[in-house]
C-alpha angles and dihedrals in degrees: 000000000000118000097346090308131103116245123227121214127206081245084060099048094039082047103052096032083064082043090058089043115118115254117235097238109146140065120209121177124163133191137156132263104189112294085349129083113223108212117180118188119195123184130014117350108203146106098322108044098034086097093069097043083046096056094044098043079043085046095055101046100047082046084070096255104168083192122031102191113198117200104210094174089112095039106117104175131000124188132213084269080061101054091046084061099047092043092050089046084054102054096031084058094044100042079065101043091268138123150224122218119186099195121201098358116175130237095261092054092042080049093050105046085048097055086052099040095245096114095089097049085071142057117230126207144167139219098197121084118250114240115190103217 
């Protein structure tokens, strides 16, 4: 301490500004599958990574994608910045006849998209058969 106050040394500053650095924590690949973008996203889906999710679902649907098909298998936590993402991809895809398609969400991400009534602005699939026990 000098004169009452804490110092800060350049260590500090360097140290917490890595601290305040955003993890890489998701995973976002897109290809096409004929007239329909195929957009898979793997890890943590938030704040910080909503960009990402944002320019390639952008990208899909400027590129003239009449389905965007997002495989969520891989998806293992989503914030409120997520499902803003997902929603604006939704109506900016059906305001122009289009449609967006969650594959293989699990049960937290269907909860979660219930509970905020976003459930009904997207389509939800699965690529797995279903097999009645």
């Amino acid at each position: 301490m000098i004169d009452g106050k804490a110092s800060r040394s350049p260590d500090a500053i360097l140290a917490r500004s890595e601290l305040d650095t955003p993890p890489a924590g998701l995973s976002v690949t897109s290809t096409w599958l004929g007239i329909e973008a195929l957009v898979i996203v793997v890890g943590e889906l938030d704040v910080f990574t909503a960009p990402e999710l944002e320019r390639r679902l952008r990208e899909a649907s400027a590129a003239s994608a009449s389905r965007v098909l997002v495989d969520a298998s891989g998806l293992c936590f989503i914030d409120s910045a997520g499902v803003v993402v997902l929603r604006q991809a939704a109506r900016a895809l059906r305001s122009r006849g289009g449609q967006l398609v969650l594959l293989d969400a699990q049960e937290g991400l269907r909860r979660i998209l219930g509970l905020l009534g976003a459930e009904d602005e997207m389509a939800m699939a699965s690529t797995e058969p279903h097999i009645p026990r």
